[in-house]
VMD Tcl script that draws the C-alpha trace (Angstrom):
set ca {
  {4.19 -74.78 270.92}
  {7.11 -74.00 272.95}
  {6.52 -71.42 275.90}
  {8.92 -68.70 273.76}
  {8.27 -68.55 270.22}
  {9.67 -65.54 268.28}
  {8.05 -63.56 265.11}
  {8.62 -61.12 262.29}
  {6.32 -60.56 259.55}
  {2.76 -60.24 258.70}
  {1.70 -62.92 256.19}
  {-2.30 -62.05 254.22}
  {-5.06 -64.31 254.43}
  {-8.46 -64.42 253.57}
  {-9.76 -66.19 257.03}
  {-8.38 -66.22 260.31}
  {-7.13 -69.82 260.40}
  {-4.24 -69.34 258.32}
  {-3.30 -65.70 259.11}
  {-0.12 -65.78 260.70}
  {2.26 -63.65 262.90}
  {5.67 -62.63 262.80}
  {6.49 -63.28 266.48}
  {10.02 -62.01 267.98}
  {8.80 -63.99 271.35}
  {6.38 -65.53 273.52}
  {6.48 -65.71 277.59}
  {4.23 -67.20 279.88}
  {4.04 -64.90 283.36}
  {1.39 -66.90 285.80}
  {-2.00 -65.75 284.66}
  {-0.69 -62.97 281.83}
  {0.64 -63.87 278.48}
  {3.18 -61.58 276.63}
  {3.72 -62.19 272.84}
  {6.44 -59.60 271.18}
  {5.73 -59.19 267.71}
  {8.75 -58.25 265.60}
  {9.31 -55.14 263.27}
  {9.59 -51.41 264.38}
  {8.71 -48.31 262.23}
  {11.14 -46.11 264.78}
  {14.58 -46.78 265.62}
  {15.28 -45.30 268.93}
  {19.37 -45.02 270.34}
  {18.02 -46.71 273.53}
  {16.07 -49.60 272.25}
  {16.39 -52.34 274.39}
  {14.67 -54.85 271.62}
  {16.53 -54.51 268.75}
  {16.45 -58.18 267.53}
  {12.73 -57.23 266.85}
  {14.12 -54.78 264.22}
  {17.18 -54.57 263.61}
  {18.32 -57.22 260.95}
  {21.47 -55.63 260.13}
  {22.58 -56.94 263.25}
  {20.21 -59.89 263.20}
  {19.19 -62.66 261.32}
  {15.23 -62.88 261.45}
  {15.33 -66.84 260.47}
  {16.62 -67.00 263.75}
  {15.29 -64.57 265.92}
  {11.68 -64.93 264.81}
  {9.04 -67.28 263.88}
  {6.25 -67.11 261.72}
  {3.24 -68.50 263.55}
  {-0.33 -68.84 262.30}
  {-2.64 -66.65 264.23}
  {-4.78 -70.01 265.32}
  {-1.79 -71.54 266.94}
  {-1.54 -68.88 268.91}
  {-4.75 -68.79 269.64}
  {-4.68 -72.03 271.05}
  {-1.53 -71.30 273.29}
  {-2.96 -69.02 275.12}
  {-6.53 -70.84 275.46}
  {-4.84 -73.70 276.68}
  {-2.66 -71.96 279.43}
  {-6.01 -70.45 280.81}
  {-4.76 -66.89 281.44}
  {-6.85 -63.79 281.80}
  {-4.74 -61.55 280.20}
  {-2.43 -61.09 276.89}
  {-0.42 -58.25 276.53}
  {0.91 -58.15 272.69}
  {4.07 -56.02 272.28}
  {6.79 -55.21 270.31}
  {8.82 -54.17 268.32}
  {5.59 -52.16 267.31}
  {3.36 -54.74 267.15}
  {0.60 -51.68 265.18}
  {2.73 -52.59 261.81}
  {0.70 -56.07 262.20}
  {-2.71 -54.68 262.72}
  {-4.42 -56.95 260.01}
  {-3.54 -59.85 262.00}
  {-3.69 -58.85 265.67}
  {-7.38 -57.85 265.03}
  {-7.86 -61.51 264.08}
  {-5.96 -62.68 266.93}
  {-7.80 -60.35 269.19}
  {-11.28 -61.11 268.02}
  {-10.04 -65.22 268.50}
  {-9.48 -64.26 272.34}
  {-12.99 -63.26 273.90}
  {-13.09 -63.80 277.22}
  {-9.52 -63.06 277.28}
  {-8.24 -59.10 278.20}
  {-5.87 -57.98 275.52}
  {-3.41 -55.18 276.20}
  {-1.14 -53.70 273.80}
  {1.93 -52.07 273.84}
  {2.27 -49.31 270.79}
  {4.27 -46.41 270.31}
  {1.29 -44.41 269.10}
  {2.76 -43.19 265.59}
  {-0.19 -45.72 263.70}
  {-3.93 -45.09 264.79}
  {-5.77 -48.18 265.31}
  {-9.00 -49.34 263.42}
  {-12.08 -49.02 264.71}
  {-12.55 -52.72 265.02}
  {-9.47 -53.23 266.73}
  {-9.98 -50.34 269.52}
  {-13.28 -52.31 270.27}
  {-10.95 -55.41 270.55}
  {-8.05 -54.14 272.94}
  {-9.18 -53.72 276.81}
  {-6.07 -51.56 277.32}
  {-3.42 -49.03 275.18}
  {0.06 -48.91 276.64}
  {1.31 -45.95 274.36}
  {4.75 -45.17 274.92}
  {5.35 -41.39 272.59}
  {9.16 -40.83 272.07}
  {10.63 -38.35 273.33}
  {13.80 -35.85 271.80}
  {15.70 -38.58 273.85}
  {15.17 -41.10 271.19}
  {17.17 -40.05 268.62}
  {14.53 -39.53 266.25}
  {13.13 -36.32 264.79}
  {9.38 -34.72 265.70}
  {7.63 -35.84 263.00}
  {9.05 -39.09 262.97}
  {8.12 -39.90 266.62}
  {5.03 -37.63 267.35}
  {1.88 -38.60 265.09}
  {-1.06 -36.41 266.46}
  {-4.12 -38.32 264.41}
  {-2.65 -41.64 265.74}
  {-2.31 -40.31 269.27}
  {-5.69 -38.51 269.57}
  {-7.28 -41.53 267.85}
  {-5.86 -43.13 271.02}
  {-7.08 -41.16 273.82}
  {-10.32 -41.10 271.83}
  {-10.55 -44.67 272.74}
  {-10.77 -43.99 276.81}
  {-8.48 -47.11 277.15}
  {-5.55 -45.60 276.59}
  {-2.53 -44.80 279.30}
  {0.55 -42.95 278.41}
  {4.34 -44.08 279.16}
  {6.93 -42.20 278.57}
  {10.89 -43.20 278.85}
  {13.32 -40.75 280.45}
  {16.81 -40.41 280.21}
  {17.57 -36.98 281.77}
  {14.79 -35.93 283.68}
  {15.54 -32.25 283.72}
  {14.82 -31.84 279.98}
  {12.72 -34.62 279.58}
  {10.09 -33.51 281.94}
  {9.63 -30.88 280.59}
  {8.94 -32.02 277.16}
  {6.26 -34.60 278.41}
  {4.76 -31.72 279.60}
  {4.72 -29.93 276.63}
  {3.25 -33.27 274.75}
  {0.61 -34.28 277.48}
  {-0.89 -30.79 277.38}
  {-0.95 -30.05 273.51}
  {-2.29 -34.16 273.22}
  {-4.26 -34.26 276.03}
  {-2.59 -37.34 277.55}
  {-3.71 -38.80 280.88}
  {-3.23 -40.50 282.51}
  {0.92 -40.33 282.97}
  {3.51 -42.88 283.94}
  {7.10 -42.47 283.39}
  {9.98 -44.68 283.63}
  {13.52 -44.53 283.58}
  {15.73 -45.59 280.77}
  {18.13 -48.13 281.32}
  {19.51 -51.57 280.03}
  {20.70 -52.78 283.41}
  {19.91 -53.56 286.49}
  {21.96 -50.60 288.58}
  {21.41 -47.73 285.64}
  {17.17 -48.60 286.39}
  {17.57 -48.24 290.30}
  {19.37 -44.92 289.59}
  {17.09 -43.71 287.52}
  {13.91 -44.52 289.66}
  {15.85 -42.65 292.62}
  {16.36 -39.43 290.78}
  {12.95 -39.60 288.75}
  {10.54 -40.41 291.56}
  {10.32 -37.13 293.60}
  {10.38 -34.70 290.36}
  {7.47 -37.49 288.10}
  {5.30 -37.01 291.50}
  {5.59 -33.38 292.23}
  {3.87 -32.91 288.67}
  {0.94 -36.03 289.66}
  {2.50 -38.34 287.28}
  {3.21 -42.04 288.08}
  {6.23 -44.13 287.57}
  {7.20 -47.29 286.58}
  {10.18 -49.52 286.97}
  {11.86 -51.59 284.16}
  {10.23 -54.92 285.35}
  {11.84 -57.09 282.76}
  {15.26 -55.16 283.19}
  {15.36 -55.79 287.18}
  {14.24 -59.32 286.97}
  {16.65 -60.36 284.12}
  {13.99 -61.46 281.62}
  {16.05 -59.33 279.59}
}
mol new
graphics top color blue
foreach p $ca { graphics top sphere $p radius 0.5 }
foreach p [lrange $ca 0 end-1] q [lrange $ca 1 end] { graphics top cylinder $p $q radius 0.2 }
display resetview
């Protein structure tokens, strides 16, 4: 297996050798492992992953591959990493197979990267040693109810693994509104990040978000794959 593979679909099994992935990519980063699962139940204007979705635009025969769960398994065993990060896409529309993928990985941390709209089982909470959730905001395009799922979300923070990351395009209104959603939610703790698809539009973004994102006790982030070019 290649060092980037790519995904799309969930196939069903009835044991874990044979369940396989729809994988929009896999990348190897020293002693973490990323593997993007393709798909996406939201459809946000600023999506900076849209092959993992969007197959009006893309062909998922060649964007993706569909790789059993034990092949994957074996990629990252072999590489001798500590950590896998499995992200999207929204990698939650897969759940059946990531909790076979996650219970094939002991020994192995496994963080996920979610939008919080789908709550996760009970088995698979047990499984993940970190939530990335990542609630849209207004920002998104999308409506309320589309992007803002309160059982999943609380289900989250339940867990006491979760953190919260939100994306922020004007930080005037947008601050405001994470506000509103880590108070009603309960969300800690807080990292924001600017949105951005390049390089110059991230830097800006970190310069006018920092001061505000701190005065409240939040975090923030950069766009590590957008400043390095992995993307």
């Amino acid at each position: 297996m290649s060092n980037f593979l790519g995904c799309v679909h969930l196939g069903v099994a009835h044991d874990w050798a044979p369940f396989r992935l729809r994988l929009l990519r896999c990348a190897e980063v020293r002693v973490q492992l990323a593997a993007a699962l393709a798909r996406c139940n939201l459809r946000c204007g600023f999506c900076d992953t849209p092959e993992s979705w969007d197959w009006s635009r893309y062909n998922p025969a060649e964007v993706s591959d569909r790789v059993p769960i034990s092949e994957l398994v074996s990629w990252v065993r072999e590489r001798g990493v500590d950590m896998m990060v499995i992200t999207g896409g929204e990698p939650m529309l897969q759940q059946p197979a990531m909790t076979v993928l996650a219970r094939g990985l002991a020994n192995v941390r496994v963080q996920v990267e979610t939008n919080g709209t789908i709550a996760p089982t009970p088995e698979l909470a047990a499984l993940v040693d970190l939530w990335v959730v990542s609630p849209k905001l207004a920002n998104s395009g999308m409506t309320y109810s589309t992007r803002i799922k309160a059982d999943a979300l609380s289900a989250l923070v339940a867990s006491d693994r979760a953190v919260f990351k939100f994306v922020v395009a004007e930080p005037d209104r947008d601050l405001d509104e994470i506000a509103q959603l880590v108070e009603e939610h309960q969300l800690t703790p807080v990292w924001v990040m600017p949105e951005g698809t390049t390089q110059e539009k991230v830097l800006a973004g970190m310069d006018v978000l920092y001061g505000p994102a701190t005065e409240r006790g939040w975090n923030v982030s950069t766009r590590l794959h957008i400043l390095t070019g992995a993307r």
